[in-house]
VOSERO-440616 format. One record per residue (C-alpha): residue number from 1; y, z, x; residue in three letters. Coordinates in Angstrom, 2 decimals, decimal comma. Example, Ala and Ser with C-alpha at 12.3 -4.5 7.8 and 13.67 -1.06 7.14 Angstrom:
BEGIN
<1 <-4,50 7,80 12,30> "ALA">;
<2 <-1,06 7,14 13,67> "SER">;
# end
This chain:
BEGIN
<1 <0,00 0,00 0,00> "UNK">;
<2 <3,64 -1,13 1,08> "UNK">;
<3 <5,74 1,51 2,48> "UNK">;
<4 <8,31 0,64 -0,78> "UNK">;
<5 <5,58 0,70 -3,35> "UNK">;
<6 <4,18 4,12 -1,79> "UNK">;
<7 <8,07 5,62 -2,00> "UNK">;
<8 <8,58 4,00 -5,66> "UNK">;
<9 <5,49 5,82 -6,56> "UNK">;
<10 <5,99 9,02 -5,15> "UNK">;
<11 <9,82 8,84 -7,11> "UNK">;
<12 <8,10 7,93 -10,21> "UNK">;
<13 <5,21 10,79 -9,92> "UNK">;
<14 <8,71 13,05 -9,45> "UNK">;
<15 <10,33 12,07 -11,98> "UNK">;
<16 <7,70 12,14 -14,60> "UNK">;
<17 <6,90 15,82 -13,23> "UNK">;
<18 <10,63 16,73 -13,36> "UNK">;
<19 <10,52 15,30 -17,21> "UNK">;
<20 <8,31 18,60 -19,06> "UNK">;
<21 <11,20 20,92 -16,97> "UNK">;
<22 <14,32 18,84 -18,11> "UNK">;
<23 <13,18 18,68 -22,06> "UNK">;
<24 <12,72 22,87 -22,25> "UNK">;
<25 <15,80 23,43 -20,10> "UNK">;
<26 <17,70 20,95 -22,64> "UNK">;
<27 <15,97 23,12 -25,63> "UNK">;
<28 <17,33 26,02 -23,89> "UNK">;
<29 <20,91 25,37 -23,49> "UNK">;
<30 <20,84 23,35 -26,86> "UNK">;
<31 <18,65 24,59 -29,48> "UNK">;
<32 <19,59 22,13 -32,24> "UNK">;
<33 <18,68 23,52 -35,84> "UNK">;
<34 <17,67 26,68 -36,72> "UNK">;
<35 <15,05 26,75 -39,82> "UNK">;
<36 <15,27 30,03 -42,18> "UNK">;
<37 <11,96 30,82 -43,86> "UNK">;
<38 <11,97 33,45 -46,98> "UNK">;
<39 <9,86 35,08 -49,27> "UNK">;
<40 <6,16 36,04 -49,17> "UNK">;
<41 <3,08 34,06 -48,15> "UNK">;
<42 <-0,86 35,27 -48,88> "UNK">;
<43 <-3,58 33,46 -47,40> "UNK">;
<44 <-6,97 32,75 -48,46> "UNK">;
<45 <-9,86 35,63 -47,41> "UNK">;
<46 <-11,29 33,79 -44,42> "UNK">;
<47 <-14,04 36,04 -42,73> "UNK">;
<48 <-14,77 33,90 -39,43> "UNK">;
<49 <-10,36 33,43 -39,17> "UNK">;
<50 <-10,31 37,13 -39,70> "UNK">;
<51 <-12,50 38,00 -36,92> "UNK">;
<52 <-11,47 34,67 -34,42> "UNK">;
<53 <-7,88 35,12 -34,88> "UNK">;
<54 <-7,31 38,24 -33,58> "UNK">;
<55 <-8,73 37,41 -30,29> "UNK">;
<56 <-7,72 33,46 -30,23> "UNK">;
<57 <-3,88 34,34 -31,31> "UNK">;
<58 <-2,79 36,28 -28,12> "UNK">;
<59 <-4,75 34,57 -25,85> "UNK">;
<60 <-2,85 31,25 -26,98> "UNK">;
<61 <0,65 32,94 -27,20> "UNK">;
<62 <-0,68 33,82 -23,24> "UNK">;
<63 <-1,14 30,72 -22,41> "UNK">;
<64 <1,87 29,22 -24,27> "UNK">;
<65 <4,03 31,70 -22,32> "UNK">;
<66 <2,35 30,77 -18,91> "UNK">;
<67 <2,86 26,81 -19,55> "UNK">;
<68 <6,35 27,19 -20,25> "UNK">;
<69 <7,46 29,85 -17,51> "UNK">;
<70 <5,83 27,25 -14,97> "UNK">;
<71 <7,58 24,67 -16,69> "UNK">;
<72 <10,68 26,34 -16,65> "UNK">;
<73 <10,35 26,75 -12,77> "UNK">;
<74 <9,73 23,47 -12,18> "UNK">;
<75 <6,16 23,85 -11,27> "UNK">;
<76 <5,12 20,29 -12,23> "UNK">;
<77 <7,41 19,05 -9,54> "UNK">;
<78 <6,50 21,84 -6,85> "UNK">;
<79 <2,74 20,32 -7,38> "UNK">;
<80 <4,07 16,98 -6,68> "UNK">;
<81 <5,94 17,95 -3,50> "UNK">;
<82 <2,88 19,94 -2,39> "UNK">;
<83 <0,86 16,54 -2,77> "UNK">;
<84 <3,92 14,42 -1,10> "UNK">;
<85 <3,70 16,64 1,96> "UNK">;
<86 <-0,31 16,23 2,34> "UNK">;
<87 <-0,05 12,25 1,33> "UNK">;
<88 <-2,52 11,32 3,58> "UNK">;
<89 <-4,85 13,96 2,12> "UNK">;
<90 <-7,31 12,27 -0,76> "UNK">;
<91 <-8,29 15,88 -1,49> "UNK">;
<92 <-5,06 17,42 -2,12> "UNK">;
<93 <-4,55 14,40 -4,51> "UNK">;
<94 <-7,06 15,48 -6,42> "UNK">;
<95 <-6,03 19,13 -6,64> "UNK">;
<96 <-2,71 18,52 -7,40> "UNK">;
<97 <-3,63 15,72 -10,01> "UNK">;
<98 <-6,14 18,36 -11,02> "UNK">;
<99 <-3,21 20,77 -11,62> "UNK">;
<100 <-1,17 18,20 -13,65> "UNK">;
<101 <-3,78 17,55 -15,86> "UNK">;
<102 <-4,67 21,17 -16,47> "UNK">;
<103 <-0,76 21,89 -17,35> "UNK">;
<104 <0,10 18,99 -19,74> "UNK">;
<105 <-3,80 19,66 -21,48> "UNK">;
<106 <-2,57 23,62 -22,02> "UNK">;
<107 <0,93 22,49 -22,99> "UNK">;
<108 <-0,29 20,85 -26,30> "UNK">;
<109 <-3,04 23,10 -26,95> "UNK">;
<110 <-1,26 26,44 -26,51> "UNK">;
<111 <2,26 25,80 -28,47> "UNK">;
<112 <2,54 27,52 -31,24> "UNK">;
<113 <2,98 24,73 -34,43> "UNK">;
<114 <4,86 25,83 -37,87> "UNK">;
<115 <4,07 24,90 -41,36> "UNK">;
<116 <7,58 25,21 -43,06> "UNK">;
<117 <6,33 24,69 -46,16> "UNK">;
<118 <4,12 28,03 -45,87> "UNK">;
<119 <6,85 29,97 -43,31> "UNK">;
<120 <4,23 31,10 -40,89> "UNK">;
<121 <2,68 29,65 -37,89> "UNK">;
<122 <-0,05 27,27 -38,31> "UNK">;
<123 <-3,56 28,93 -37,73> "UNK">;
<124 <-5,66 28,31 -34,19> "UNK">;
<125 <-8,27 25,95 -34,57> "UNK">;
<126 <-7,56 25,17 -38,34> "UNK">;
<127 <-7,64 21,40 -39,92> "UNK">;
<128 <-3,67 21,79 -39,75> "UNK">;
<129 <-3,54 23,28 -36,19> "UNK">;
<130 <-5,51 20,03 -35,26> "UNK">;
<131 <-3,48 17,35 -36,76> "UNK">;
<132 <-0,60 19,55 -35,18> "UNK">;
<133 <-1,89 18,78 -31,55> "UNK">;
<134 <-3,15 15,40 -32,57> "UNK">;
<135 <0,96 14,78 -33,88> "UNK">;
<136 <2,02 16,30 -30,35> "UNK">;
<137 <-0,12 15,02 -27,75> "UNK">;
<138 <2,40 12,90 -26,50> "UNK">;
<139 <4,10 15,78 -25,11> "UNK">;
<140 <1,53 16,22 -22,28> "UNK">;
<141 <1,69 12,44 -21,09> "UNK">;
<142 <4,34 12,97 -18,49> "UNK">;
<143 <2,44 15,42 -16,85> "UNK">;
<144 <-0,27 13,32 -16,93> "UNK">;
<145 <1,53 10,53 -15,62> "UNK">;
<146 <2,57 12,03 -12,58> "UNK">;
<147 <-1,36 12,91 -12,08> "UNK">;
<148 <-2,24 9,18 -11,86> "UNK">;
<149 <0,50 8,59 -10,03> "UNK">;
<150 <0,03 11,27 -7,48> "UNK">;
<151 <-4,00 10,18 -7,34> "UNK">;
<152 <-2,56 6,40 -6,69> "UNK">;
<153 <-0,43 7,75 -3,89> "UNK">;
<154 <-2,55 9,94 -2,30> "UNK">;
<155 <-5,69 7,64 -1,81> "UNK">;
<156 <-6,71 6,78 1,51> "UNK">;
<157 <-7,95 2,93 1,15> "UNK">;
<158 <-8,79 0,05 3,41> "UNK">;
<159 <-7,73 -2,96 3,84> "UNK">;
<160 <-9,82 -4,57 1,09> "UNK">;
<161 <-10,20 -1,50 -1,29> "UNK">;
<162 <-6,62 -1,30 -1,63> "UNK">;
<163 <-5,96 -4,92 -3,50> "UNK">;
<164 <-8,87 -3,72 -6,03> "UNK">;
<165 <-7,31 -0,47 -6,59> "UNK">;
<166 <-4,02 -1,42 -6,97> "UNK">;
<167 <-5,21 -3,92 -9,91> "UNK">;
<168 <-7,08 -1,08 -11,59> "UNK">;
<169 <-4,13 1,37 -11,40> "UNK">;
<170 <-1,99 -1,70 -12,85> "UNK">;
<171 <-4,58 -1,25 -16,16> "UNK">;
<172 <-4,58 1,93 -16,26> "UNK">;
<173 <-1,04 2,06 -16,08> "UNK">;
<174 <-0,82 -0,93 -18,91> "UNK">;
<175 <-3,07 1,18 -21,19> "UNK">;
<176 <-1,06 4,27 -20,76> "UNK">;
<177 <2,34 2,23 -21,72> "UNK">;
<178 <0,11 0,66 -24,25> "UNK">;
<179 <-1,03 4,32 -26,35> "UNK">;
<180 <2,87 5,72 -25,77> "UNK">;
<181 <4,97 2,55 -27,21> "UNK">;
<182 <2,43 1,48 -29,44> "UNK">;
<183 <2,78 -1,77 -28,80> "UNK">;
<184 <1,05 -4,78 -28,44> "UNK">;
# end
């Protein structure tokens, strides 16, 4: 790979790792609408929610709180760095790919998604709670662009590898832009 190509995508596996910090730092100093919920909900009797909840609820408001601390420290693009100052290393590629992946899969999974039509938070694991993540998976995919992107970079090819692998990171690439825009 070109010295230019290997700069363009280390600046592109940046910026898409810079991306998760930028959109909660912008919901911070902006917060846009605030919602006001009244009166009082009852939900259905629910034995397995009753005894899953309990234990599934904190755990994901753990995680939730986790994801967005590292995102609010810029953690995404500290991984990236990490990964730009071992380029030559196939195996810290991985790891920090590894990392990406891990952070954009527990950003959607962990946030906490609100009906407004019943005023509470939408139950873990319920048919609502997966259409939820379903709705919001697109949230994750600059992390997970940044992965590819670092794994592209950080590959250690030969001469006649690297022609192949730069057409297969061209489709994966296409097919990536393909499932955001929705296009085509």
């Amino acid at each position: 790979m070109s010295r230019l190509t290997l700069a363009v995508v280390w600046v592109g596996a940046l910026g898409a790792a810079v991306f998760p910090t930028w959109q909660l730092w912008r919901s911070v100093v902006d917060p846009g609408q605030l919602f006001w919920c009244g009166g009082v909900v009852f939900r259905e009797y629910e034995p397995w929610r009753q005894l899953f909840e309990p234990l599934a609820e904190p755990l994901r408001a753990d995680l939730n709180l986790l994801v967005r601390g590292s995102s609010l420290s810029a953690v995404p693009a500290i991984i990236v760095l990490a990964a730009f100052a071992r380029q030559r290393s196939a195996t810290a590629g991985r790891r920090a790919a590894a990392g990406l992946t891990l952070l954009a899969v527990l950003q959607v999974l962990s946030a906490p998604y609100f009906d407004f039509t019943l005023c509470q938070t939408v139950p873990i694991f319920g048919g609502q709670w997966f259409v939820e993540v379903v709705r919001h998976a697109h949230e994750g995919a600059p992390s997970l662009v940044a992965a590819l992107l670092v794994l592209v970079a950080t590959q250690v090819l030969g001469p006649g590898e690297e022609v192949a692998a730069v057409a297969a990171a061209g489709k994966g690439l296409d097919g990536i832009e393909r499932g955001l825009v929705g296009c085509r």
